[in-house]
C-alpha positions as CSV (number, residue, x, y, z in Angstrom):
1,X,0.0,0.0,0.0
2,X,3.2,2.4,0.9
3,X,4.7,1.4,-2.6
4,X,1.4,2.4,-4.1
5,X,1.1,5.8,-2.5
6,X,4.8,6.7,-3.6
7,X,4.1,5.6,-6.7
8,X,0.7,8.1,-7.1
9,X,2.9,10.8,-5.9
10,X,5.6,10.4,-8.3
11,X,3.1,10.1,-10.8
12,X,1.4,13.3,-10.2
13,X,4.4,15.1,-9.7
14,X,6.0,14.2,-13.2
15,X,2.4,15.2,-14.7
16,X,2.6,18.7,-12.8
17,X,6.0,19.6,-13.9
18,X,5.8,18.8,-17.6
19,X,5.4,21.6,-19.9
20,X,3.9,22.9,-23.0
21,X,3.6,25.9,-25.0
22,X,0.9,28.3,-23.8
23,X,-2.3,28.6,-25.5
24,X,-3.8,32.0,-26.9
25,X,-7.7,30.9,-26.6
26,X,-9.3,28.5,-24.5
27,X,-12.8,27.0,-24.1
28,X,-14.4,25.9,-21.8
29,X,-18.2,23.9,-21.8
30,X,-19.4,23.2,-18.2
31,X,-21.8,22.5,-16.2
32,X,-22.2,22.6,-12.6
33,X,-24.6,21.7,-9.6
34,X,-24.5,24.1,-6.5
35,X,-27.0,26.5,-4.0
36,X,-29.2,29.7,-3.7
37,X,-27.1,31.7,-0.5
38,X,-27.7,34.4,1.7
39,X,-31.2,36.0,1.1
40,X,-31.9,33.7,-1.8
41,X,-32.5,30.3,0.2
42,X,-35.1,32.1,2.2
43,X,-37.4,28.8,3.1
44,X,-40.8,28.1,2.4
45,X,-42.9,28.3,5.8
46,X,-43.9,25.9,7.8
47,X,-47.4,23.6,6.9
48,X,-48.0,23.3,10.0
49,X,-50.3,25.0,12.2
50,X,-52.5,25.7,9.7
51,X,-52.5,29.6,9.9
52,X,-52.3,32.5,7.6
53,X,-48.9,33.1,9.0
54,X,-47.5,29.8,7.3
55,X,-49.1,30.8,4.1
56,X,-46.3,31.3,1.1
57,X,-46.0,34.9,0.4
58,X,-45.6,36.0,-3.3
59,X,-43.8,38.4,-2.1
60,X,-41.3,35.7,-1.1
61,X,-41.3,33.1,-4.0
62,X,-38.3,34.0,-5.8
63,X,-36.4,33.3,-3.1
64,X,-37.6,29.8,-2.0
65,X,-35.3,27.7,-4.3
66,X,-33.0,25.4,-2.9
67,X,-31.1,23.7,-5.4
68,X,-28.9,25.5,-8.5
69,X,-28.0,23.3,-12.0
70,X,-26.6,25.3,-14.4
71,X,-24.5,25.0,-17.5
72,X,-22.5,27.6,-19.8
73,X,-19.4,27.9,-22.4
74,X,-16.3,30.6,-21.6
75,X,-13.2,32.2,-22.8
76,X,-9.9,33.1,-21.8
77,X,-7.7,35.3,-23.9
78,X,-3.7,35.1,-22.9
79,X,-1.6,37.5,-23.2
80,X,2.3,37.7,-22.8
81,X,5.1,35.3,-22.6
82,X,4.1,33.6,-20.1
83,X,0.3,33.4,-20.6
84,X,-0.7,34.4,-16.2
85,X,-3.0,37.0,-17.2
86,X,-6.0,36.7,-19.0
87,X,-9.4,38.5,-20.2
88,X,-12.1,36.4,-19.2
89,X,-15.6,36.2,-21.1
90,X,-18.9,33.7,-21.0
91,X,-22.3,33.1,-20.4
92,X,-23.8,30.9,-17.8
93,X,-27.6,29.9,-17.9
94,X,-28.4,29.0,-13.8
95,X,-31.9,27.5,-12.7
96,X,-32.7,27.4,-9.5
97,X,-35.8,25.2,-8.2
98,X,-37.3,23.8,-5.9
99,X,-40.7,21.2,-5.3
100,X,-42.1,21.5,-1.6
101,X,-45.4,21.7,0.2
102,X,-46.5,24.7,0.9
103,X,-49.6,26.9,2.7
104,X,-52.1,28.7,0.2
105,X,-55.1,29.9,0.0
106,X,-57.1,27.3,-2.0
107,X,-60.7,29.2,-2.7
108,X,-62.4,32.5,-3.3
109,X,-63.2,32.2,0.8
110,X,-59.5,32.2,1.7
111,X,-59.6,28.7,3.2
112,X,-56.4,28.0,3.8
113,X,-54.7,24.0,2.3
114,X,-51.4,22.6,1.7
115,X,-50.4,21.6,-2.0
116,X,-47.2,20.9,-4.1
117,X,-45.1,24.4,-5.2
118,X,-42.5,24.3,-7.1
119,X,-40.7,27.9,-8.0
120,X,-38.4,27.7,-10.8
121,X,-36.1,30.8,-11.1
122,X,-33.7,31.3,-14.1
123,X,-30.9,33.7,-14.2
124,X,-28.7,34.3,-17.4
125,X,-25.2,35.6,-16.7
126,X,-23.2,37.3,-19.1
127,X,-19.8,38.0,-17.9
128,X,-16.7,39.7,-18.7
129,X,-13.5,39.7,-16.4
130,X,-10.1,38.7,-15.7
131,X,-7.8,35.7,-14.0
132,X,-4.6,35.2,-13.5
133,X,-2.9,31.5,-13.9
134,X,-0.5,30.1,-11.8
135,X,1.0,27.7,-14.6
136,X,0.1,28.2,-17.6
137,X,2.7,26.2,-19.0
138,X,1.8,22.8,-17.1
139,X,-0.2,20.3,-17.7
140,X,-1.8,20.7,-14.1
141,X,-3.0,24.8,-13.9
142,X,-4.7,26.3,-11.1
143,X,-6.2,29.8,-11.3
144,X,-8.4,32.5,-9.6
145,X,-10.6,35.0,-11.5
146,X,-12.9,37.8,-11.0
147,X,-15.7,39.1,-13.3
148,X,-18.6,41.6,-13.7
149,X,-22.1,40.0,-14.8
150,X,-25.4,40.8,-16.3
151,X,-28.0,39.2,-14.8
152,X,-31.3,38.5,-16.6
153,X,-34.0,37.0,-14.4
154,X,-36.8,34.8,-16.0
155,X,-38.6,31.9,-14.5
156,X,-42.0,30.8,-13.1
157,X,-44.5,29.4,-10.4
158,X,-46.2,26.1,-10.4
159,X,-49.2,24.9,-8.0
160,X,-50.7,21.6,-8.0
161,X,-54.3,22.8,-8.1
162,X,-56.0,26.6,-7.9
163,X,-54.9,29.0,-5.5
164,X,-55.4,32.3,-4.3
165,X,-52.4,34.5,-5.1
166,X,-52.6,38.4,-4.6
167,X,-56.2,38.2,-4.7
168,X,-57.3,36.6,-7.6
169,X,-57.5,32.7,-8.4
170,X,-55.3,30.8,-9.9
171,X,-55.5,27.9,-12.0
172,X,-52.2,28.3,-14.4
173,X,-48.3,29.0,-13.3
174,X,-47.7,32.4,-12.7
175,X,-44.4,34.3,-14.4
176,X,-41.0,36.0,-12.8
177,X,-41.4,38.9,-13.5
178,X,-38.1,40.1,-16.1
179,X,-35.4,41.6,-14.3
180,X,-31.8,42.6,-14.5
181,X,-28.8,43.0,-12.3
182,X,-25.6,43.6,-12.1
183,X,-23.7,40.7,-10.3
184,X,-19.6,39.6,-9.6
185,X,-18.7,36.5,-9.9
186,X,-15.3,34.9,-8.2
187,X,-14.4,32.0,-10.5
188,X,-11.2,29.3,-8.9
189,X,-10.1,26.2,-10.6
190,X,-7.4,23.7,-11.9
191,X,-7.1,23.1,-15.7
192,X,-6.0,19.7,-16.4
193,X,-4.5,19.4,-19.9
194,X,-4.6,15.9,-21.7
195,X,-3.9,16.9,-24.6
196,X,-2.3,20.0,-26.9
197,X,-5.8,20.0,-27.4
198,X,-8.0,19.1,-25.3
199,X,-8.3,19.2,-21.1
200,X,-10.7,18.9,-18.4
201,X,-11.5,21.9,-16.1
202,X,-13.0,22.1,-12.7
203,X,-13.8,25.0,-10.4
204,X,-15.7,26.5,-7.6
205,X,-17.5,29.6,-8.3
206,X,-19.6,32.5,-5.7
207,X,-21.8,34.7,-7.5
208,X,-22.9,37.7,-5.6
209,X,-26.4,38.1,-7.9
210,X,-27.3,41.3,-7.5
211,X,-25.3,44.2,-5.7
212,X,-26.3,46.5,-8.2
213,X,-29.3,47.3,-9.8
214,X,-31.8,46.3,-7.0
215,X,-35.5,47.3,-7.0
216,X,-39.0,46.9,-6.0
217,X,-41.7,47.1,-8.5
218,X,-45.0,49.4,-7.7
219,X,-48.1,46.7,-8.1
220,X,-49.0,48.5,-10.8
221,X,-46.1,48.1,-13.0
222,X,-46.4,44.5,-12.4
223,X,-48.2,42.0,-14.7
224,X,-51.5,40.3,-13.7
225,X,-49.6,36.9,-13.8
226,X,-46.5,38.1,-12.7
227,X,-44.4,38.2,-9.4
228,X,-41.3,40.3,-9.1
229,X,-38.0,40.2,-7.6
230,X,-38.2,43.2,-5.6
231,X,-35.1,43.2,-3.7
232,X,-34.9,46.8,-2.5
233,X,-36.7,47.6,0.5
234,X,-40.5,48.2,0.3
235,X,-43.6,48.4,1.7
236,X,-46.6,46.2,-0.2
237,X,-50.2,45.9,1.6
238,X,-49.1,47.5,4.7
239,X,-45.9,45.1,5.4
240,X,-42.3,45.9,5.1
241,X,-40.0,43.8,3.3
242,X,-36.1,44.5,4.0
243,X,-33.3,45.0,1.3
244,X,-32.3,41.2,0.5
245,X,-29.2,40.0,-1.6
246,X,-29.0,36.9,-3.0
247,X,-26.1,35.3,-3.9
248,X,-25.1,31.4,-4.8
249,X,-22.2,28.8,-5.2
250,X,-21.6,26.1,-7.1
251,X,-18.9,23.6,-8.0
252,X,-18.7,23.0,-12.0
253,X,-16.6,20.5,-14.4
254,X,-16.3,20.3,-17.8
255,X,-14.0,20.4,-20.9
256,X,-11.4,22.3,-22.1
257,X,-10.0,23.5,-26.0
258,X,-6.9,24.9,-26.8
259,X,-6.7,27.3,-29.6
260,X,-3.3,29.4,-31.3
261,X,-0.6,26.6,-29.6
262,X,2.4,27.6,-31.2
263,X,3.6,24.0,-33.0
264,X,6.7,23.4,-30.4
265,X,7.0,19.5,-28.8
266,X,5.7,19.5,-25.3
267,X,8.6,18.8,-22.9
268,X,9.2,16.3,-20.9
């Protein structure tokens, strides 16, 4: 078992230290499994007493997913000699979910029931940035980045029978609301490369959603069918909401390609 162990070591050590020439262009496709975080995993109430204080807010549904799958292609653009620094660019479709009992009101009489919700919130990234690589000219290459992101909300609402949502009875999914913020993301990995060609990344990244561009909707600039983010602080029927942010973090893998390697032997 010792013998073994030496050998893995060795073995990962000769990987790390051989070199190649650095790549102008890479891509990356990904995907990546991670969770809503800070006001973003707010939880669905309790079902249990049955009271109007249990009942799921609308107010509240963008922000009871619990579960993030999302998948996206990027770019990094070297420059120099050496190939550390790098303009980063890509675009990252997340979906957050979640399917959960909930409290609603269930008739025209406000009786309140418990039935199957299941908020579906989708946020398009578009992002532009920059990392810096620790060794670009291995075949084992950690990095950290940073980036600014557009955020595009989209998403919507499903109930397992009618329900009573901000006054009026409803028998089909309700919409998110469109919205758009301005988001950072922190990006760290380690490029593995297999090939001149070809490589297999993996990374962890924490997306602060929306530190710019927050808001709350009047209810009049909201659709019939619609429910809005409205992460600035309000006041909506007499209740104050506070300022939320919502953030997540996720762990991804996918592949690389290498683009522009100069035609030089890999060392070994």
């Amino acid at each position: 078992m010792r013998k073994l162990s030496v050998l893995l070591i060795a073995l990962l050590l000769a990987v790390s230290a051989s070199t190649f020439a650095q790549p102008k262009l890479t891509l990356h496709l990904t995907g990546g499994y991670g969770v809503p975080l800070g006001d973003f995993k707010t939880e669905v109430p309790a079902t249990s007493p049955l009271t109007e204080d249990n009942r799921a807010d609308a107010d509240w549904f963008p922000y009871n997913t619990k579960q993030l799958i999302n998948f996206g292609a990027d770019g990094k653009l070297a420059f120099g000699k050496q190939g550390n620094a790098r303009v980063t660019f890509g675009l990252t479709y997340n979906m957050f979910s979640n399917s959960t009992d909930a409290v609603f009101r269930i008739d025209t009489n406000n009786t309140l029931g418990v039935i199957t919700f299941k908020p579906k919130v989708n946020v398009l990234s578009i992002a532009l940035g920059g990392e810096w690589a620790f060794s670009p000219k291995k075949k084992v290459n950690p990095f950290i980045g940073v980036g600014v992101a557009a955020n595009f909300f989209s998403g919507k609402f499903e109930f397992s029978q009618p329900v009573k949502v901000k006054g009026v009875m409803r028998t089909e999914p309700m919409d998110m609301k469109s919205e758009t913020r301005i988001g950072i993301i922190f990006d760290a990995g380690i490029d593995f490369h297999l090939s001149p060609m070809v490589g297999i990344i993996a990374g962890l990244k924490y997306h602060m959603i929306n530190p710019l561009g927050k808001g709350a909707d009047d209810p009049s600039e909201v659709g019939a069918n619609e429910i809005d983010l409205g992460d600035q602080e309000h006041t909506e029927d007499g209740k104050t909401f506070a300022t939320r942010n919502i953030s997540s973090i996720n762990g991804y893998l996918g592949v690389s390609f290498y683009f522009g390697m100069p035609k030089t032997k890999m060392k070994k």
